[in-house]
C-alpha positions as CSV (number, residue, x, y, z in Angstrom):
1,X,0.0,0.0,0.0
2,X,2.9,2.3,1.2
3,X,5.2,1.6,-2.4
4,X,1.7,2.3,-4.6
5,X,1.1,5.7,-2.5
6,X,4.6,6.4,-3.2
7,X,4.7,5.8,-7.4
8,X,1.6,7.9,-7.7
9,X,3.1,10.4,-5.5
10,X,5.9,10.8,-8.4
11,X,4.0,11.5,-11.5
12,X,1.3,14.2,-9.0
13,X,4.9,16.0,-8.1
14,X,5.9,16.1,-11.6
15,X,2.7,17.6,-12.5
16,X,3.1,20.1,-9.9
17,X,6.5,20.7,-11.2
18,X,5.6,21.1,-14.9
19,X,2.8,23.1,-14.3
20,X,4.7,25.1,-11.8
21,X,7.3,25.7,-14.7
22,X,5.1,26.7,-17.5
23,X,2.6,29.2,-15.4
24,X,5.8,31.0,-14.4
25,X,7.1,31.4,-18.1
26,X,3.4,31.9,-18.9
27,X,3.0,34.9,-16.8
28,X,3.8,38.3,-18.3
29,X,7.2,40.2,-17.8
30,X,10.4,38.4,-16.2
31,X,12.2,38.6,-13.2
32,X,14.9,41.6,-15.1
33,X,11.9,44.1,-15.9
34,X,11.8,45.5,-12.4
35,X,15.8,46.7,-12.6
36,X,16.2,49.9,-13.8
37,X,17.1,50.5,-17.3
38,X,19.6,48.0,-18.0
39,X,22.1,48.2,-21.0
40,X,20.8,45.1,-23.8
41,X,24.3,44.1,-23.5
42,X,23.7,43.5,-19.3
43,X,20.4,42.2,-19.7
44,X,21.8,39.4,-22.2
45,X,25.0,38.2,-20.2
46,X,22.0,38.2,-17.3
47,X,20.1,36.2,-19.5
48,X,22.5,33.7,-20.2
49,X,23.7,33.8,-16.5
50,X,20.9,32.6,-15.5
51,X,20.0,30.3,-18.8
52,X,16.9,32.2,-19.4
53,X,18.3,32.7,-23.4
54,X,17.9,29.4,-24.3
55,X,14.4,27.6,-25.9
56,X,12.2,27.0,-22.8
57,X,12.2,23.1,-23.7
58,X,15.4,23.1,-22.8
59,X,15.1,25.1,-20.3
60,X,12.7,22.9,-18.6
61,X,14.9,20.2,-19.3
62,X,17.5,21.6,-17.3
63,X,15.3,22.5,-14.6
64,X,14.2,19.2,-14.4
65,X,16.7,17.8,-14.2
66,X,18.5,20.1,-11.4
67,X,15.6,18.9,-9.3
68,X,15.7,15.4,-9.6
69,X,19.7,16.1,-8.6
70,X,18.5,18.9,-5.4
71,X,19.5,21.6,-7.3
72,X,17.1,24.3,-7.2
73,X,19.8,26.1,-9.9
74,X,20.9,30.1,-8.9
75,X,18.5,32.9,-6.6
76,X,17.8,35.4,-8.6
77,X,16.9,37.4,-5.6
78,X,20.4,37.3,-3.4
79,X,22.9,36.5,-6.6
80,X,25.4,34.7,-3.8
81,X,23.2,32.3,-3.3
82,X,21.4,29.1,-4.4
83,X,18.2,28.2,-3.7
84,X,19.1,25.4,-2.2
85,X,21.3,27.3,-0.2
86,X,18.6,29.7,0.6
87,X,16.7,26.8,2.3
88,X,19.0,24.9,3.7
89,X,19.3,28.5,6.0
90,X,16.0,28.9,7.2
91,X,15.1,25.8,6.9
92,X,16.5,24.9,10.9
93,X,14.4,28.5,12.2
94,X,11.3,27.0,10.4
95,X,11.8,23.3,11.7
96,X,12.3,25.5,15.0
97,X,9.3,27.2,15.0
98,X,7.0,24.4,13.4
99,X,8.1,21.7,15.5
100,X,7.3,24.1,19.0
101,X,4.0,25.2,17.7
102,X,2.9,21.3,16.6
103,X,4.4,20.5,20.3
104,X,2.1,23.5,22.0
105,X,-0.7,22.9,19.8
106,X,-0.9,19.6,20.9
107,X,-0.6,19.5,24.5
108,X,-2.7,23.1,25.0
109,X,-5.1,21.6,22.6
110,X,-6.1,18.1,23.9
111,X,-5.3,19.4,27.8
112,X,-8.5,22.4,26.9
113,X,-10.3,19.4,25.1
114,X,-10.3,17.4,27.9
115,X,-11.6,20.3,30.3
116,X,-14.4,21.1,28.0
117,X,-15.2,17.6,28.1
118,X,-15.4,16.9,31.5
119,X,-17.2,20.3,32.2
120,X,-19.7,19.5,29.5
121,X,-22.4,22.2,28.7
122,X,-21.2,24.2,31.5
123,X,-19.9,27.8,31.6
124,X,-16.0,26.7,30.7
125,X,-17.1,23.9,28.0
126,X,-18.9,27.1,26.4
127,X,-16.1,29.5,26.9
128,X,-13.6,27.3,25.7
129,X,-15.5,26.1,22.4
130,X,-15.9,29.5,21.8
131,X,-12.7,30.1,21.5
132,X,-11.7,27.2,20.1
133,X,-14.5,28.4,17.0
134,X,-12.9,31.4,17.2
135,X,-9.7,29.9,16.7
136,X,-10.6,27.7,13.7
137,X,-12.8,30.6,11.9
138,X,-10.1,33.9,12.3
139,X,-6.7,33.1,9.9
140,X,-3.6,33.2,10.8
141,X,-3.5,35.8,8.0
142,X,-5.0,38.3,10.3
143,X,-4.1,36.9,13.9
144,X,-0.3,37.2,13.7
145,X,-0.5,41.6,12.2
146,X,-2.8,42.1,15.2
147,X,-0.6,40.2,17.2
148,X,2.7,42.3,16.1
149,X,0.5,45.2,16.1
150,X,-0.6,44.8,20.0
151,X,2.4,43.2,21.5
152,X,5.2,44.5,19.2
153,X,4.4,48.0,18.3
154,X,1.8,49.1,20.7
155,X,3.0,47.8,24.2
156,X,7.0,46.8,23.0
157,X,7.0,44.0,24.7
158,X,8.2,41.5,22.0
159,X,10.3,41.8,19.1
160,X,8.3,41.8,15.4
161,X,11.2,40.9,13.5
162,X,15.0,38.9,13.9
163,X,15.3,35.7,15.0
164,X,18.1,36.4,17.8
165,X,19.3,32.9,17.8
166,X,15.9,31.3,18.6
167,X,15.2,32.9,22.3
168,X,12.1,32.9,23.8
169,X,11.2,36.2,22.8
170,X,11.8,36.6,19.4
171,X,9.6,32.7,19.2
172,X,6.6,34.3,21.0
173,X,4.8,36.0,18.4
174,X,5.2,33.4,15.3
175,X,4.8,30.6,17.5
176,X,1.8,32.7,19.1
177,X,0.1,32.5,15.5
178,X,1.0,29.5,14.5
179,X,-0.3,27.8,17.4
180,X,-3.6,29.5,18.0
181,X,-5.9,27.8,14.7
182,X,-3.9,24.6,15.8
183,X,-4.8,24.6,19.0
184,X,-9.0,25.1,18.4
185,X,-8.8,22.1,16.0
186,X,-7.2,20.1,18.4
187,X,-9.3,20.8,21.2
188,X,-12.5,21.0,19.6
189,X,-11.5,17.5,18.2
190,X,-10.5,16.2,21.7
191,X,-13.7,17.3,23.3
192,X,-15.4,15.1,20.8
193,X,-13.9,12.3,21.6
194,X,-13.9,12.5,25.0
């Protein structure tokens, strides 16, 4: 069962990857048009620099084949870097941060379940399932600018940007957001099944 969930996985992710490719050449304008006014002879060594001069067959041949090796090919965006390079450096702070909100989710989430539960009906089951909907129904998109907004700029108590080599304070506020829509699921779900 495992192998055959695997093989189909392959030919969805090249899918992904194809269509992935073409949209991008699809969409208008290219990732030089926003420099300022750069001499053709610039914009050509840029376009070779970065292979964008040859016929996009080939160029999705190339690309496709840097993936199936791990190489994401050149950033356009920081020019010392690769992409692969470019993960491979936040990947650790976003592990970091994942990995504690999953954690917090989990343990705040089934411990306010449980409560709910065993005070079914009552004054803190309702308080805490309607937080929990609360939870599941606001995004993330809005809760972490209010949160920034409220404990960042307004009272400065926590940093809104920097990671600070992972401290507790400069975790609180992405954690903060990552972990409240994860935490209603979970409780919600583990005052069901209680």
């Amino acid at each position: 069962f495992l192998l055959r969930r695997l093989l189909v996985m392959i030919p969805t992710l090249l899918a992904i990857v194809t269509l992935s490719f073409f949209l991008m050449r699809a969409a208008p304008g290219g990732p030089f048009d926003a420099d300022a006014q750069l001499e053709p002879e610039v914009l050509q060594n840029l376009r070779a620099a970065y292979q964008l001069d040859k016929p996009v067959p080939e160029q999705f041949r190339m690309f496709l084949s840097g993936v199936l090796r791990g190489d994401l090919g050149p950033s356009i965006g920081y020019a010392d870097y690769s992409v692969s390079e470019l993960i491979a450096i936040g990947l650790p702070v976003s592990l970091k941060l994942g990995l504690t909100a999953l954690t917090l989710a989990a343990l705040l989430g089934t411990s306010l379940g449980i409560v709910a539960a065993l005070h079914r009906n009552r004054g803190l089951d309702y308080a805490i399932s309607t937080l929990a909907m609360t939870g599941i129904a606001v995004p993330t998109l809005i809760t972490a600018p209010v949160l920034t907004l409220l404990f960042g700029v307004t009272f400065k108590l926590l940093p809104v940007g920097g990671w600070g080599d992972g401290d507790f304070r400069h975790m609180a506020l992405p954690v903060t957001a990552l972990v409240l829509p994860q935490l209603a699921v979970i409780a919600r779900l583990a005052r069901g099944s209680m």
